[in-house]
LUMGUGU-243445 format. One record per residue (C-alpha): x, y, z; residue in three letters; residue number from 0. Coordinates in steps of 0.001 Angstrom, whole numbers, padded with zeros to 6 digits, always signed. Example, Ala and Ser with C-alpha at 12.3 -4.5 7.8 and 13.67 -1.06 7.14 Angstrom:
<pts>
+---------+---------+---------+------+-----+
|       u |       v |       w | type | seq |
+---------+---------+---------+------+-----+
| +012300 | -004500 | +007800 |  ALA |   0 |
| +013670 | -001060 | +007140 |  SER |   1 |
+---------+---------+---------+------+-----+
</pts>
This chain:
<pts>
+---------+---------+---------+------+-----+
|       u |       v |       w | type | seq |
+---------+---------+---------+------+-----+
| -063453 | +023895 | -086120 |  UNK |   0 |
| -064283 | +020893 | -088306 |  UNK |   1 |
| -065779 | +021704 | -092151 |  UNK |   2 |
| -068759 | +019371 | -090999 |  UNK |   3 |
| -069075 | +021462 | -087847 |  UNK |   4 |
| -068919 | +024784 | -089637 |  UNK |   5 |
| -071481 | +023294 | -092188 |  UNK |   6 |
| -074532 | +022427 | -090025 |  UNK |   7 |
| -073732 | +025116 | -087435 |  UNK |   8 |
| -074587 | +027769 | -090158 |  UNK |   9 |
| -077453 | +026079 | -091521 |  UNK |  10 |
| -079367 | +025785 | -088339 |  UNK |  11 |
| -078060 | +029527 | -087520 |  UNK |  12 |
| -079720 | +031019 | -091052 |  UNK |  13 |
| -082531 | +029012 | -090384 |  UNK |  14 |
| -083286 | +029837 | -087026 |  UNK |  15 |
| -081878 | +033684 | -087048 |  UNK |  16 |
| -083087 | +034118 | -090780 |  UNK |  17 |
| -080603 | +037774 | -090802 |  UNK |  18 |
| -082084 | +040067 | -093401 |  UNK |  19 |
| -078372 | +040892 | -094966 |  UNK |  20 |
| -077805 | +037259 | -095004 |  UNK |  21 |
| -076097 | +037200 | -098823 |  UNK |  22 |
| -072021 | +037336 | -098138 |  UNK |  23 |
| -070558 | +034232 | -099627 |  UNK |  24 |
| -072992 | +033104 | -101918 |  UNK |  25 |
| -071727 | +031440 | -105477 |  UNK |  26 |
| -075212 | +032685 | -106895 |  UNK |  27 |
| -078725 | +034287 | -106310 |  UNK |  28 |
| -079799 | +031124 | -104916 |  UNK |  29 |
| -079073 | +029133 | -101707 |  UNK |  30 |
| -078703 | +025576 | -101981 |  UNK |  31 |
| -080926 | +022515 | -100020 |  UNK |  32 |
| -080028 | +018881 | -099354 |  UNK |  33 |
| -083337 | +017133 | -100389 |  UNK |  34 |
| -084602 | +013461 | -099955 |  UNK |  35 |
| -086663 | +012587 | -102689 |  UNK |  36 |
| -090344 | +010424 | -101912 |  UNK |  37 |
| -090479 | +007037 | -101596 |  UNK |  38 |
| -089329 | +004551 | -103678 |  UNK |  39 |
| -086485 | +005873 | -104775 |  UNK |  40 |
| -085486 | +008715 | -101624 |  UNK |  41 |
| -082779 | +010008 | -103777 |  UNK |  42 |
| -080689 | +012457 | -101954 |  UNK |  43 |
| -079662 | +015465 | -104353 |  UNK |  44 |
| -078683 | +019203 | -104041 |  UNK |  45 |
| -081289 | +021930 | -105628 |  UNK |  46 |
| -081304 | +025457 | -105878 |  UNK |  47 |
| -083851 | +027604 | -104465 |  UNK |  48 |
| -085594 | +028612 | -107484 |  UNK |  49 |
| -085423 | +024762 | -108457 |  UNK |  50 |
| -086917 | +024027 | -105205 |  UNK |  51 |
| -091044 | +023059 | -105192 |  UNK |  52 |
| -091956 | +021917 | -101936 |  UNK |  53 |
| -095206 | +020416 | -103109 |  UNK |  54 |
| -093178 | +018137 | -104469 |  UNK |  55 |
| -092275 | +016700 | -101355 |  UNK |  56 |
| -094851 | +014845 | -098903 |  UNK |  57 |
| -093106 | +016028 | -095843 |  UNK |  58 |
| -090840 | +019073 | -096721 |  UNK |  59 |
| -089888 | +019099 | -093315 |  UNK |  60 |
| -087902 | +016061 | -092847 |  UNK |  61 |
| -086744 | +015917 | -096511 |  UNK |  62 |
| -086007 | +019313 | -097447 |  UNK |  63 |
| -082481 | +020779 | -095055 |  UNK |  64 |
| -080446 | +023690 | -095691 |  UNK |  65 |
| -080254 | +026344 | -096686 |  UNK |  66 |
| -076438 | +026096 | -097526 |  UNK |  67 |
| -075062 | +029017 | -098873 |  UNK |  68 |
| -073089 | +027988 | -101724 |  UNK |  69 |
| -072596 | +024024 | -104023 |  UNK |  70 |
| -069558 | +023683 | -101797 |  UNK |  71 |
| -070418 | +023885 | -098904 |  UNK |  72 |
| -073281 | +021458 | -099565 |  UNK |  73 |
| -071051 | +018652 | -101235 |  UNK |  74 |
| -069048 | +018716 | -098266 |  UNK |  75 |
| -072023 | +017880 | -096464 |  UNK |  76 |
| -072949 | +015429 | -098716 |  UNK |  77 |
| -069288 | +013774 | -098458 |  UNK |  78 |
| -069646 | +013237 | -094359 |  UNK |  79 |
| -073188 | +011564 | -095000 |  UNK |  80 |
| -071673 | +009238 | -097418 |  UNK |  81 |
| -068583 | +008448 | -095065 |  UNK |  82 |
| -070315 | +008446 | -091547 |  UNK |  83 |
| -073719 | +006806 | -092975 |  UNK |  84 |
| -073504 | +005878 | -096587 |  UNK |  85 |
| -076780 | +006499 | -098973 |  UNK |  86 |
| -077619 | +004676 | -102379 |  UNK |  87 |
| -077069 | +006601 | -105753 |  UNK |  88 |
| -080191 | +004549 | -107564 |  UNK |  89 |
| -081852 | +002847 | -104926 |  UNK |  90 |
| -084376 | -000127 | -106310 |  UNK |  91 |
| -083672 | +000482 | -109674 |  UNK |  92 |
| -085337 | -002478 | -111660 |  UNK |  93 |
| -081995 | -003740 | -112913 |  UNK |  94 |
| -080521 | -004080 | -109068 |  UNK |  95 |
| -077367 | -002414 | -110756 |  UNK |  96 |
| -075209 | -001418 | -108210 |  UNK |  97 |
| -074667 | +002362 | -108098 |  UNK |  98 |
| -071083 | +004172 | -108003 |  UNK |  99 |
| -070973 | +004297 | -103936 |  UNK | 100 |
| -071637 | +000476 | -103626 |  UNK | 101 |
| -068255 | +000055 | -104961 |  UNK | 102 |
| -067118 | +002274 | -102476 |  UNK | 103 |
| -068623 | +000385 | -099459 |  UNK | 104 |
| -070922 | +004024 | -098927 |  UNK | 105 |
| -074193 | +002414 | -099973 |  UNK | 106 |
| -075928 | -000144 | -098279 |  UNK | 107 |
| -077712 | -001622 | -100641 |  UNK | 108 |
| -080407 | -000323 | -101816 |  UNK | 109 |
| -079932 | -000382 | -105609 |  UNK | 110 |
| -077999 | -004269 | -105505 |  UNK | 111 |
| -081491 | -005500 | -103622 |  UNK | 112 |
| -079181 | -006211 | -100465 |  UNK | 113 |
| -081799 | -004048 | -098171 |  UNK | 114 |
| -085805 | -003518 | -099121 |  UNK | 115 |
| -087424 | -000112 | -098736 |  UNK | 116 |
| -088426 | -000639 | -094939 |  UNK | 117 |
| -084623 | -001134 | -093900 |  UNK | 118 |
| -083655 | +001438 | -096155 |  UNK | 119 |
| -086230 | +004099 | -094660 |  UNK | 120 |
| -084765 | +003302 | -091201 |  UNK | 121 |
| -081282 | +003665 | -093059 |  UNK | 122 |
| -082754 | +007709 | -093181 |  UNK | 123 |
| -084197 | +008138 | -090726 |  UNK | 124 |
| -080373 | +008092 | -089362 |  UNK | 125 |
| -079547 | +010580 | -091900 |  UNK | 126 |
| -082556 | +012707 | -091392 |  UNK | 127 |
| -081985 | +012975 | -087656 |  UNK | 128 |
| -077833 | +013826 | -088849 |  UNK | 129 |
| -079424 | +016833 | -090992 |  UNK | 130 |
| -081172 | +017763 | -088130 |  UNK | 131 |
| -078984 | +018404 | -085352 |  UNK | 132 |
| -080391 | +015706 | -083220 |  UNK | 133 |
| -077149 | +014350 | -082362 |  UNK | 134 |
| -078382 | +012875 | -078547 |  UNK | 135 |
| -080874 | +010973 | -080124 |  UNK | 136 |
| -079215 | +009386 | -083406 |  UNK | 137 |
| -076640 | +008060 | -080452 |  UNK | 138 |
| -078769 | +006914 | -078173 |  UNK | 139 |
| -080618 | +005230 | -081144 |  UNK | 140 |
| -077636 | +003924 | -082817 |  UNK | 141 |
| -076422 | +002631 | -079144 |  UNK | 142 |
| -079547 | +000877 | -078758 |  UNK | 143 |
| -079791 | -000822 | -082320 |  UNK | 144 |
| -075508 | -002126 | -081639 |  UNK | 145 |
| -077231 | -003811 | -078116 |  UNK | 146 |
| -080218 | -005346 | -080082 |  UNK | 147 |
| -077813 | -006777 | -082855 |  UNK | 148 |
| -075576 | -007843 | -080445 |  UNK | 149 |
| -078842 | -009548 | -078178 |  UNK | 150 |
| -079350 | -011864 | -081189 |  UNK | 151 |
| -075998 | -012387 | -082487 |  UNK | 152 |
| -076126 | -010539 | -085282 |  UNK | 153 |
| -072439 | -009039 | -085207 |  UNK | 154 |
| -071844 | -008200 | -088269 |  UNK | 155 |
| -074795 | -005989 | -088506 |  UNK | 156 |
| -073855 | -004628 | -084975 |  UNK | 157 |
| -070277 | -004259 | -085750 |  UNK | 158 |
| -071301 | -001858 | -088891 |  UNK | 159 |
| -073462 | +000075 | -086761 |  UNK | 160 |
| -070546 | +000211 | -084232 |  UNK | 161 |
| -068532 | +001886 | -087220 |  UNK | 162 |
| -071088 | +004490 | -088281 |  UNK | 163 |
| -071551 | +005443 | -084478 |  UNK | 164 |
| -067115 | +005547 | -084056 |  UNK | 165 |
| -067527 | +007714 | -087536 |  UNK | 166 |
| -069887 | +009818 | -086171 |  UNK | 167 |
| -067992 | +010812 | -083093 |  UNK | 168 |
| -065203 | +011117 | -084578 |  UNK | 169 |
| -066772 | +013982 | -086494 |  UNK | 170 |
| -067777 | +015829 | -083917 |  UNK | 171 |
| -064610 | +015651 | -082204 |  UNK | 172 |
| -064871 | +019763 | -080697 |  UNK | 173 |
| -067169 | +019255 | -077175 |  UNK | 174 |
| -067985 | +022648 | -077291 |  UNK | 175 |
| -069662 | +022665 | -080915 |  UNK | 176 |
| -070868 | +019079 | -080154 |  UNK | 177 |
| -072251 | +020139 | -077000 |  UNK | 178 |
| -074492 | +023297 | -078792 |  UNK | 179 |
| -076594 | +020861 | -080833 |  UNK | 180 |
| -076589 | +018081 | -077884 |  UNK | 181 |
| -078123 | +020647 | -075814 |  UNK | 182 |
| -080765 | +022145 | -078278 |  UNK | 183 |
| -083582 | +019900 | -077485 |  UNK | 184 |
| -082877 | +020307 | -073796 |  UNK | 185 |
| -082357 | +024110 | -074413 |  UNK | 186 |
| -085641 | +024052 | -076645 |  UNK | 187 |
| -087772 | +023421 | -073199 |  UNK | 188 |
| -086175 | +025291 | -071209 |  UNK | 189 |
| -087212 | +028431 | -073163 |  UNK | 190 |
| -090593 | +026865 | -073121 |  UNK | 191 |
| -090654 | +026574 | -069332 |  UNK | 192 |
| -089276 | +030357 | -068953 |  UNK | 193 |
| -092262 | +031453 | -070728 |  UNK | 194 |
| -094520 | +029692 | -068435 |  UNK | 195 |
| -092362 | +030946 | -064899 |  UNK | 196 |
| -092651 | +034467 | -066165 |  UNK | 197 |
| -096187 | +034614 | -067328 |  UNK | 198 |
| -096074 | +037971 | -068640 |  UNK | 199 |
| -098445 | +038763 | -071463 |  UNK | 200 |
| -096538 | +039614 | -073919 |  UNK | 201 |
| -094450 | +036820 | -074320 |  UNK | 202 |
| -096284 | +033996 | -075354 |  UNK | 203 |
| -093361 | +032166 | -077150 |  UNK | 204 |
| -089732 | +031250 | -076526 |  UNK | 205 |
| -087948 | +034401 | -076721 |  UNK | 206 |
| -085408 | +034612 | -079958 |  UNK | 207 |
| -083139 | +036500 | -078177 |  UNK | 208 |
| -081785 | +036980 | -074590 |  UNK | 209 |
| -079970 | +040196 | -072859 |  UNK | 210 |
| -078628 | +039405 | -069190 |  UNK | 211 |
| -076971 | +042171 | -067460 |  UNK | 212 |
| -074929 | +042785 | -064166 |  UNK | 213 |
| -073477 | +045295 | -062796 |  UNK | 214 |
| -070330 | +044955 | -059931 |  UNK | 215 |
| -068197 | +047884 | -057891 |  UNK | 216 |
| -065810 | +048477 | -055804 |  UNK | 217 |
| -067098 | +050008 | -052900 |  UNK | 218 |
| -069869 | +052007 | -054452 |  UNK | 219 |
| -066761 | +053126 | -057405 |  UNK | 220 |
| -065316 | +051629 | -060307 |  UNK | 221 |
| -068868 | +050763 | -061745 |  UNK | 222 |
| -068993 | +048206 | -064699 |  UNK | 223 |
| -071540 | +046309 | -066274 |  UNK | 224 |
| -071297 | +043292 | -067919 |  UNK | 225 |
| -073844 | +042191 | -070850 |  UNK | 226 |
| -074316 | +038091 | -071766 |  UNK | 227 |
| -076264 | +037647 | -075098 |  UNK | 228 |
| -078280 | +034604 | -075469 |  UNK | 229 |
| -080293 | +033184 | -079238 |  UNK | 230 |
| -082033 | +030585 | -079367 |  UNK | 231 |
| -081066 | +029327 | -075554 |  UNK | 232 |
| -077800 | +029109 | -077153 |  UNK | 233 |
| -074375 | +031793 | -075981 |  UNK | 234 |
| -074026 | +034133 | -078026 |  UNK | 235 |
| -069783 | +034673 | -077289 |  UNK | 236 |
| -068923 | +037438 | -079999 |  UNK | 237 |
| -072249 | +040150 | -078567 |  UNK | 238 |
| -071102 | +039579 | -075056 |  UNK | 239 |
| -070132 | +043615 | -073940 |  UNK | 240 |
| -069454 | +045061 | -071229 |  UNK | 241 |
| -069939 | +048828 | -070398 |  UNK | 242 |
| -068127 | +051911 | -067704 |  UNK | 243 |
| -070792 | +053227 | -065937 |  UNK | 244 |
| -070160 | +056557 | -064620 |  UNK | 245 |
+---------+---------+---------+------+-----+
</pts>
């Protein structure tokens, strides 16, 4: 399993499963968030938890991501975003001095001038879609934004886009791992949709967690049952069980 794998697979598992007990492997008494910072500027810095005021945001929700469990693990992330997308250091400062990851060819110009605020916001909205697991539809976009490029011969801004999609792949190089966050939209309605075939009562949302059990013989001996564990729509491998029933 890739680091960048590992990374957003726990994140979305601490935020969705939220365990109780959850404090092995922290570096402090704090977890840490990616954050994008409000327009103009949509900084992108790491803050603690107790640093962390949400009304300082206008949309927490697609500018606040983690939590991530230690600095570490965080910078990591931060190093794939810079390598797959590439974000600005000091976008739009008044001096259009470029910023450290300019030199690097991981910025795309936000702080030089190279790129105003609208192109930059749609430069985001690529990473905020990254952050969010939405893998289907940053490719689909990404595939659709190379064709338009392309459709008015604008190759060199298609062939960049062709890099950050090859970059992105490449990243998610294990089908199986890329294939649980693929699925999580699709997997997101069909818990919906169960709720509505089953109509019972008591479950009025998507059920957090899943229990599926079946039971085989030989000839009416040799009973065994066999348990498949299911969170968030998602296969829960290490809680399968299975059981001798006398």
């Amino acid at each position: 399993i890739s680091d960048l794998e590992a990374i957003i697979l726990e994140s979305y598992l601490i935020k969705s499963i939220a365990p109780l007990y959850n404090s092995a492997q922290k570096d402090d008494k704090s977890d840490v968030y990616l954050v994008i910072e409000n327009e103009p500027l949509s900084k992108i810095k790491l803050l603690r938890s107790t640093d962390l005021n949400l009304s300082a945001f206008h949309d927490p929700k697609t500018q606040v991501y983690g939590p991530y469990q230690n600095t570490q693990i965080a910078k990591e992330l931060q190093k794939h975003l810079r390598r797959i997308f590439g974000y600005c250091q000091n976008p739009f400062n008044p001096a259009q001095r470029a910023c450290f990851y300019y030199h690097l060819h991981q910025c795309p110009g936000a702080c030089t001038g190279a790129i105003d605020q609208k192109t930059y916001r749609h430069h985001l909205t690529a990473i905020r879609r990254f952050l969010s697991g939405k893998f289907v539809t940053l490719k689909k976009e990404l595939t659709k934004d190379i064709s338009h490029a392309a459709k008015i011969q604008d190759f060199e801004t298609a062939d960049k886009l062709k890099t950050t999609l090859i970059h992105l792949e490449a990243a998610l190089f294990r089908p199986d791992l890329a294939g649980f966050f693929e699925f999580k939209e699709a997997n997101t309605n069909a818990l919906a949709e169960l709720v509505n075939l089953l109509g019972h009562p008591l479950l009025i949302t998507p059920p957090h967690r899943i229990e599926c059990f079946d039971i085989a013989h030989l000839q009416k001996s040799s009973m065994v049952g066999g348990m498949s564990v299911f969170i968030e729509g998602q296969p829960s491998i290490d809680q399968y069980r299975h059981f001798i029933v006398n």
